[in-house]
C-alpha positions as CSV (number, residue, x, y, z in Angstrom):
1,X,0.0,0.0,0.0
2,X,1.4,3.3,-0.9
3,X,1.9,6.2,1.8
4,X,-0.5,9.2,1.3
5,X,1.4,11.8,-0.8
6,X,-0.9,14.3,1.1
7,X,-1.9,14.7,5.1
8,X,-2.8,16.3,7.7
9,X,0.1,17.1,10.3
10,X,1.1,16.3,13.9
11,X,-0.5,14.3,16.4
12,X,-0.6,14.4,20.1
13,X,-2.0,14.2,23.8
14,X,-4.7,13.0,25.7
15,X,-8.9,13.7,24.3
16,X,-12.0,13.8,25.9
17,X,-15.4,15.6,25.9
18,X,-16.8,18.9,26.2
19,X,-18.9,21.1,22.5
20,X,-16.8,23.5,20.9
21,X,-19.1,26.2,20.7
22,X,-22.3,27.2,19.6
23,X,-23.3,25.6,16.6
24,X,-24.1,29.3,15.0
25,X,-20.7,30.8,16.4
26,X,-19.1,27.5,14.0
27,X,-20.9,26.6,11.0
28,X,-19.6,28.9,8.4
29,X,-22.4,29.6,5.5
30,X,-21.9,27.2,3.0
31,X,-24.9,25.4,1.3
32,X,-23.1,22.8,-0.3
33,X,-22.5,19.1,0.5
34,X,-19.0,18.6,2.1
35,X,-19.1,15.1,0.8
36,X,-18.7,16.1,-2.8
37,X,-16.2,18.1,-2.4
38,X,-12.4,17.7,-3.0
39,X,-11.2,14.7,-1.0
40,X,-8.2,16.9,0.5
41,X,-9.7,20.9,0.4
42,X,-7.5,23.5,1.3
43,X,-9.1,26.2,2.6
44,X,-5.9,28.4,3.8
45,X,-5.1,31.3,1.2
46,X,-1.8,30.6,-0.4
47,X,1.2,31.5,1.6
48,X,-1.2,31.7,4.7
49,X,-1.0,27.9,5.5
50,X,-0.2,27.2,9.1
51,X,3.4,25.9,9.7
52,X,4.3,22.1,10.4
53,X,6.3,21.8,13.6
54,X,10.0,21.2,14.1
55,X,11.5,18.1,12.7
56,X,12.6,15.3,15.8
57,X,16.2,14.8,15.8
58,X,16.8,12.2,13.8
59,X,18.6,9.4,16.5
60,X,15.1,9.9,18.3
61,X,13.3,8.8,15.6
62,X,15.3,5.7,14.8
63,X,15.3,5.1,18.5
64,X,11.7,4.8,18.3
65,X,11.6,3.2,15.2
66,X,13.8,0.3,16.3
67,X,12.2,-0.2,19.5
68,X,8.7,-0.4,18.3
69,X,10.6,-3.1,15.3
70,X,12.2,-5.4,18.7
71,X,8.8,-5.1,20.8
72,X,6.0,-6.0,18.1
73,X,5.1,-8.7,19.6
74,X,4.6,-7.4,22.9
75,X,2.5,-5.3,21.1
76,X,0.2,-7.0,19.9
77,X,0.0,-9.4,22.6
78,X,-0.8,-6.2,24.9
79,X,-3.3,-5.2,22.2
80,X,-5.2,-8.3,21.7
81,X,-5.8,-8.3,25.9
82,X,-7.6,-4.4,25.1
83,X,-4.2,-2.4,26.9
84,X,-5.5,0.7,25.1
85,X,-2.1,2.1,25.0
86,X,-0.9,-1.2,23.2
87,X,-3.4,-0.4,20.7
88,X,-2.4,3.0,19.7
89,X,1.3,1.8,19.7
90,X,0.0,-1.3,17.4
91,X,-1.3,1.6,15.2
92,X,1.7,3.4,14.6
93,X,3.3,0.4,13.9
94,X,0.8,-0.3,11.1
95,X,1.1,3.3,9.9
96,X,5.1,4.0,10.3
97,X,5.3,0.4,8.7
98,X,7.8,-0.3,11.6
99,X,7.9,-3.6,12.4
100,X,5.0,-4.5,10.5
101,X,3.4,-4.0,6.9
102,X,2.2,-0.9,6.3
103,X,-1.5,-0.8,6.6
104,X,-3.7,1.7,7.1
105,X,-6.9,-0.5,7.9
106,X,-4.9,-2.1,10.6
107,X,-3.6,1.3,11.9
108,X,-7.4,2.7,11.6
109,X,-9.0,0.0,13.4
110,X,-6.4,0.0,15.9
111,X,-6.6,4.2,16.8
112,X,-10.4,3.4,16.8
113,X,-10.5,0.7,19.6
114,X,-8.3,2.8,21.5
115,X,-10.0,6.2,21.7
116,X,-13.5,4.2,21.5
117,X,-12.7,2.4,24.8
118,X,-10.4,4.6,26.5
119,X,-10.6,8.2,24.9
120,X,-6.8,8.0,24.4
121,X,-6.1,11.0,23.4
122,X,-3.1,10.4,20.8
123,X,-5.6,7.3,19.5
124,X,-8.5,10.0,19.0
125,X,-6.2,12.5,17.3
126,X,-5.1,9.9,14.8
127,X,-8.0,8.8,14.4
128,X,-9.8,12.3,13.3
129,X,-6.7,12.1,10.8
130,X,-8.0,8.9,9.1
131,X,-11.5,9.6,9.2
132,X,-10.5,13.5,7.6
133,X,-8.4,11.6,5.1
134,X,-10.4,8.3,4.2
135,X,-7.7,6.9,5.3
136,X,-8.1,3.1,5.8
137,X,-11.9,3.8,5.9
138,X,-14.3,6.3,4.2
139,X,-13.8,10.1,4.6
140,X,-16.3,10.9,7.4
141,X,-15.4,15.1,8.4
142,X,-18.4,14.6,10.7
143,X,-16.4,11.2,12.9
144,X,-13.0,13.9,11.9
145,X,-14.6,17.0,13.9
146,X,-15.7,14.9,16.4
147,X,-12.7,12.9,17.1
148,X,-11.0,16.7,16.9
149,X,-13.4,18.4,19.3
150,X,-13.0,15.8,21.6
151,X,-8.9,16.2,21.7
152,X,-9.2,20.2,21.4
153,X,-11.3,20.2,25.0
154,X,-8.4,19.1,26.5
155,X,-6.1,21.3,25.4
156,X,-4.5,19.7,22.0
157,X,-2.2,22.3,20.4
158,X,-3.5,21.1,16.9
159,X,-6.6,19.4,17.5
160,X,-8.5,22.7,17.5
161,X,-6.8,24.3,14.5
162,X,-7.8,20.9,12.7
163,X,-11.6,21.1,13.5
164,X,-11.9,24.4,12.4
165,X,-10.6,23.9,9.1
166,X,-12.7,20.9,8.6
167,X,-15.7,22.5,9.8
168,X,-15.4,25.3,6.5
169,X,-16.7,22.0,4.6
170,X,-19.6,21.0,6.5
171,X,-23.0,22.5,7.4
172,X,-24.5,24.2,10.7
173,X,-26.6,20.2,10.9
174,X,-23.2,18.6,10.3
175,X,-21.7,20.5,13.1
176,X,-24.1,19.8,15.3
177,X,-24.3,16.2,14.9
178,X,-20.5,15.9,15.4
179,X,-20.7,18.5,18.6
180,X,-23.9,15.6,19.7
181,X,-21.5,12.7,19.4
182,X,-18.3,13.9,21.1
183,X,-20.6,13.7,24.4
184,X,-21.0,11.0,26.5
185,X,-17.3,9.9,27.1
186,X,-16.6,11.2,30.9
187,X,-17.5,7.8,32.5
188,X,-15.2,6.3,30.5
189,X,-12.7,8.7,30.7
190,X,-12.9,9.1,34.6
191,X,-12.4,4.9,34.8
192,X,-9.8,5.2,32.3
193,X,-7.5,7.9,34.6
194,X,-8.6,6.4,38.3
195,X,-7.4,2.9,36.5
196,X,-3.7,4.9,35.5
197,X,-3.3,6.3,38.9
198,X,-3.8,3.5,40.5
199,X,-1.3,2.0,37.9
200,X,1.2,4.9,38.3
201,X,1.5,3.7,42.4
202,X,2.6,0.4,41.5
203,X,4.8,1.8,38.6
204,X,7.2,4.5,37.9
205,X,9.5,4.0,34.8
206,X,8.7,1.1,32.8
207,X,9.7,-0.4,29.7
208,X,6.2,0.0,28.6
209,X,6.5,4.0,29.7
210,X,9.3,4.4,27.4
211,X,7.8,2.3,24.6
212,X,4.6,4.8,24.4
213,X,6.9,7.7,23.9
214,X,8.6,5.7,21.5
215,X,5.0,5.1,19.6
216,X,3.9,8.9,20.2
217,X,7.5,10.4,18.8
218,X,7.4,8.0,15.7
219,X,4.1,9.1,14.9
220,X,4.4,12.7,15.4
221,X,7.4,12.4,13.0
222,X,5.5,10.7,10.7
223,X,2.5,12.8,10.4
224,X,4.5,16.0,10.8
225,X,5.8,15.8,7.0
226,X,2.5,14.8,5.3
């Protein structure tokens, strides 16, 4: 499968809950569908595109590269048991290609069961990408501003930015179906962080800690450059 020649940048941190804002403050006036438009709109002026953050340095990426290639399958065991972290790490390894083949079904499916069962943050901010993209599933900007709205409410530097722009290509009903769905995630989320603390007593620096930064610096490289 070849890589996307085009993509939306960056990933990054934890996601949960909370609307935006009013659906009328949003929706910008726009009477056509969003799903027959381009697949990949650009709505910035030219020259006026936001910039793409810094590069990694490289020996961190191949750090992260060859330690997500030595643990795969600790991976996907972890994965397979529902470790939501496992998950999202199993879906950079699908999307890097690190490790594993490259596919983007895999990587999809992966960054879904993740921020479906555990509103992992970097698993909900990939997984806006794919649904923004139709990558490894169809282009759906209504899942993509959800997944987005749900990341920006807890303070993603991107995840904002992202939903913003996608929401110039839907409708004020679009909106507010998205802004409807991104609700109903703070049980979840609350069981998600009481189980981590509870974790974080027992643990300090793990392997597994250091193999999640790993994951989240590969794929932040990654994305960055699309």
């Amino acid at each position: 499968m070849k890589r996307p020649k085009s993509f939306l940048s960056t990933l990054a941190t934890l996601a949960i809950l909370l609307l935006a804002q009013s659906v009328e403050a949003q929706a910008p006036s726009m009477g056509n569908n969003p799903y027959i438009n381009p697949a990949n709109p650009r709505p910035y002026p030219p020259g006026h595109r936001p910039p793409k953050p810094p590069p990694l340095p490289a020996e961190i990426v191949e750090m992260a590269k060859k330690l997500l290639r030595d643990r795969v399958t600790e991976i996907r065991a972890q994965a397979r048991k529902g470790d939501y972290k496992a998950q999202y790490n199993l879906g950079v390894v699908h999307v890097y290609g690190a490790g594993a083949t490259l596919d983007f079904k895999q990587a999809f499916e992966n960054f879904r069961k993740s921020a479906e069962e555990a509103v992992y943050a970097p698993a909900t901010f990939n997984l806006a990408i794919c649904y923004a993209k139709g990558l490894g599933t169809e282009l759906d900007r209504v899942q993509a501003y959800k997944w987005w709205n749900l990341a920006a409410a807890q303070g993603h530097p991107q995840a904002a930015a992202a939903r913003d722009n996608i929401a110039r290509y839907m409708n004020r009903r679009q909106i507010a179906a998205a802004q409807s769905m991104a609700t109903g995630y703070e049980r979840k989320l609350e069981l998600r962080i009481l189980r981590d603390k509870l974790k974080a007593q027992r643990e300090k620096i793990s392997p597994n800690s250091r193999l999640h930064d790993a994951a989240y610096n590969l794929s932040h490289e990654f994305f960055r450059k699309r």
